[in-house]
C-alpha atoms as an extended CHARMM CRD file, in Angstrom:
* protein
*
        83  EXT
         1         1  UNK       CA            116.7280000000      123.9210000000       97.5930000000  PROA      1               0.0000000000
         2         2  UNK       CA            113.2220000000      124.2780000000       97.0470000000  PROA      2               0.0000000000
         3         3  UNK       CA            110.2160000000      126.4560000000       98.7340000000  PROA      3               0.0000000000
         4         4  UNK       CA            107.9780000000      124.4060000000      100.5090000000  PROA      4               0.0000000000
         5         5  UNK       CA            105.4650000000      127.1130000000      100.7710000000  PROA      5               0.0000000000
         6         6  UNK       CA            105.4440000000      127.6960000000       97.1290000000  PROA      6               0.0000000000
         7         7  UNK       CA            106.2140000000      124.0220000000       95.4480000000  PROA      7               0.0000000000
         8         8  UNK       CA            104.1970000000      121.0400000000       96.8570000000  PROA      8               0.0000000000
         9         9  UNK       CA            105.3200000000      117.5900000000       96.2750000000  PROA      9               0.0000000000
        10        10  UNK       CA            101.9050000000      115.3620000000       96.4070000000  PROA      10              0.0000000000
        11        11  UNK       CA            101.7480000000      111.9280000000       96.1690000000  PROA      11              0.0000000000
        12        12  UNK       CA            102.0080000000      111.9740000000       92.4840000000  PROA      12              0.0000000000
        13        13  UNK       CA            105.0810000000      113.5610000000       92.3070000000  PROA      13              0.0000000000
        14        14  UNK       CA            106.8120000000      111.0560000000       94.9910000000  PROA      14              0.0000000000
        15        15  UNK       CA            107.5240000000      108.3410000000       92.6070000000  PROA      15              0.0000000000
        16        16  UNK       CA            109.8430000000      110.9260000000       90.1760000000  PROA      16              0.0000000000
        17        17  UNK       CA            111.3900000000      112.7510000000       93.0970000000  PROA      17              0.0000000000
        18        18  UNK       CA            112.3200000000      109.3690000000       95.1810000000  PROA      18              0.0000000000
        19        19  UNK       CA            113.9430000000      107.7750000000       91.6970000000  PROA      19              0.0000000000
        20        20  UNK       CA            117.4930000000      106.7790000000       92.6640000000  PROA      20              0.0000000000
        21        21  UNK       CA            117.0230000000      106.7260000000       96.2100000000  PROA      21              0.0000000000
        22        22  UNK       CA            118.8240000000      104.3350000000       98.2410000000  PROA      22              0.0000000000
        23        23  UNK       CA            117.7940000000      104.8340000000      101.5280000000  PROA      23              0.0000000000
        24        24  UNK       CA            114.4800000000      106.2860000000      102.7240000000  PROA      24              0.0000000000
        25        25  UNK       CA            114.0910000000      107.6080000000      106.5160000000  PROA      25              0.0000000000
        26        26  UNK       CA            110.5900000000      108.6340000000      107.1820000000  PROA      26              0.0000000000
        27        27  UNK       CA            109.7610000000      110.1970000000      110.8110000000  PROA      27              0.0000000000
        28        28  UNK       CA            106.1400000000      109.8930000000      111.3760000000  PROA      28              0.0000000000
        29        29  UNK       CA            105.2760000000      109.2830000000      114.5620000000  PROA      29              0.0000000000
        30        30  UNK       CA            106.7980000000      107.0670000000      117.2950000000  PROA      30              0.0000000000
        31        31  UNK       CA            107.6570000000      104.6790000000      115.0040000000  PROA      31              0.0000000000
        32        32  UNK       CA            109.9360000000      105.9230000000      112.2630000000  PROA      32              0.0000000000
        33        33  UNK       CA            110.8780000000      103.7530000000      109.0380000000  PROA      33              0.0000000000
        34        34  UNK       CA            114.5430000000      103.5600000000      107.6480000000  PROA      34              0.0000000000
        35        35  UNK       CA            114.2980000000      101.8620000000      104.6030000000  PROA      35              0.0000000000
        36        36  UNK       CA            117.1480000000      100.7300000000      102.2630000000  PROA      36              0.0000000000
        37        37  UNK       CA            115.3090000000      100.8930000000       98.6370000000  PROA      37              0.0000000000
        38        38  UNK       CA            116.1660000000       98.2490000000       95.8830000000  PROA      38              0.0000000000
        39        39  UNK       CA            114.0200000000       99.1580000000       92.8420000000  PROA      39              0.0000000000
        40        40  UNK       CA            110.8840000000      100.9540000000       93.8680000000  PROA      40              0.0000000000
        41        41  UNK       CA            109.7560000000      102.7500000000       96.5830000000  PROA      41              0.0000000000
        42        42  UNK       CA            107.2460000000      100.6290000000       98.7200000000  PROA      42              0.0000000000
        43        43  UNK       CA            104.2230000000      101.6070000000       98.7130000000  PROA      43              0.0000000000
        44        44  UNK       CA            103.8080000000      102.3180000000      102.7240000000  PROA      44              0.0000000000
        45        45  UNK       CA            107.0040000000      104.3140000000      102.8640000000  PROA      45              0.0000000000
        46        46  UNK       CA            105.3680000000      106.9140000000      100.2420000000  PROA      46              0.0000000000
        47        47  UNK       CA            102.3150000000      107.0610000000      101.7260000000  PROA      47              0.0000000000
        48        48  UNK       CA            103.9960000000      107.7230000000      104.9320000000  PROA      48              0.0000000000
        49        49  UNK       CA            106.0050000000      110.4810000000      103.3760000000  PROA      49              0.0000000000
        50        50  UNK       CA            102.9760000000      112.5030000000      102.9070000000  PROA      50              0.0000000000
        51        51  UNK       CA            101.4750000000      114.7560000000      105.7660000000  PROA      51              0.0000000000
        52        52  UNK       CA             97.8470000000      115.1100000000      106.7010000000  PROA      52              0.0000000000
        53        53  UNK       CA             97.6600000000      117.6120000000      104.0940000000  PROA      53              0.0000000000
        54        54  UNK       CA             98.8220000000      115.1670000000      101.5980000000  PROA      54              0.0000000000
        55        55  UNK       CA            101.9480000000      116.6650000000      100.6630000000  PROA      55              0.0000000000
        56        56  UNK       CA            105.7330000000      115.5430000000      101.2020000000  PROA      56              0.0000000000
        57        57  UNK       CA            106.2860000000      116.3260000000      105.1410000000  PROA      57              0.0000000000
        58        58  UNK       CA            108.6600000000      118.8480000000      106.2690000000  PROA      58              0.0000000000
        59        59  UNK       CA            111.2100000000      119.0110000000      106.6090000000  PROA      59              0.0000000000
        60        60  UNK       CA            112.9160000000      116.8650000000      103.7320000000  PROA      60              0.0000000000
        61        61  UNK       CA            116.4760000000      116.1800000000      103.4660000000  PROA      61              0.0000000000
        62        62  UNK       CA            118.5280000000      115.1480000000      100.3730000000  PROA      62              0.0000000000
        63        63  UNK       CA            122.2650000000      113.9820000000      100.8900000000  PROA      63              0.0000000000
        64        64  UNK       CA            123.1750000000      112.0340000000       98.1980000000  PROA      64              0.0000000000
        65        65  UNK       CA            120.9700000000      109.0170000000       97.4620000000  PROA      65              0.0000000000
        66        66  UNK       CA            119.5690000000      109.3190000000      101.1560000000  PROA      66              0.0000000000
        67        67  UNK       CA            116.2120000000      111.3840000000      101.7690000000  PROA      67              0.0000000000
        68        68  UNK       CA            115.1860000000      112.0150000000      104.8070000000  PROA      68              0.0000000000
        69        69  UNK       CA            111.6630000000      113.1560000000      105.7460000000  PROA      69              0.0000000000
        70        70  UNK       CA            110.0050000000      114.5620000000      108.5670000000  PROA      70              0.0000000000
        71        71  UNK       CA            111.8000000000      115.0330000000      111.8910000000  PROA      71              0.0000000000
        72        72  UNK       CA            112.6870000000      112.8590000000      114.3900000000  PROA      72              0.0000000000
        73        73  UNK       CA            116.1620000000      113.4190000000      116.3160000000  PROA      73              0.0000000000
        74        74  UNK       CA            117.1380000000      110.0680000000      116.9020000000  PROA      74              0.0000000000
        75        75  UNK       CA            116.5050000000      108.9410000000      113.3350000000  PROA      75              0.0000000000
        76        76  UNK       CA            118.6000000000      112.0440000000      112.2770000000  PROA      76              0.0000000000
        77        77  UNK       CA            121.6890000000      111.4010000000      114.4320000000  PROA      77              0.0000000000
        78        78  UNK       CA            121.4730000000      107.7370000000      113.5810000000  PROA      78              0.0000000000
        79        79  UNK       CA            121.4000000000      109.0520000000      109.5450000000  PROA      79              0.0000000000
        80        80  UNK       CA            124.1240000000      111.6830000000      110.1460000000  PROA      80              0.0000000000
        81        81  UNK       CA            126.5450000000      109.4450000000      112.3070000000  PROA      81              0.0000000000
        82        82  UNK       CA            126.8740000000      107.2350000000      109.4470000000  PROA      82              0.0000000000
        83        83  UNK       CA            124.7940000000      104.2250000000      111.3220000000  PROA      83              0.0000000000
């Protein structure tokens, strides 16, 4: 578990702390992404990662090779129901 407040993940950092990923869900907005990652992380999924403030958005979510970022309930029950 890491601090938000006192650790900032910035756009830089994404790269390193997405490696192994296999799934990215990103809430921003109405229209959230659920991506399943092969490789690299697209471009347009890390960019919409970040917040205004151009850090990682909160909150972020880790369960195995899954992130989740941001909040948005039906992308979370979808991610947590197994779908």
């Amino acid at each position: 578990m890491v601090d938000a407040r006192k650790i900032r993940f910035g756009s830089d950092e994404l790269p390193e702390l997405f490696a192994g990923a296999t799934r990215l869900a990103v809430a921003k907005g109405k229209s959230p992404l659920d991506v399943v990652v092969k490789g690299s992380v697209p471009a347009e999924v890390l960019a919409a990662a970040l917040g205004p403030s151009g850090n990682l958005r909160a909150p972020t979510v880790r369960i195995g090779t899954t992130f989740l970022v941001g909040f948005d309930e039906a992308l979370w029950t979808r991610i947590f129901d197994g779908a």
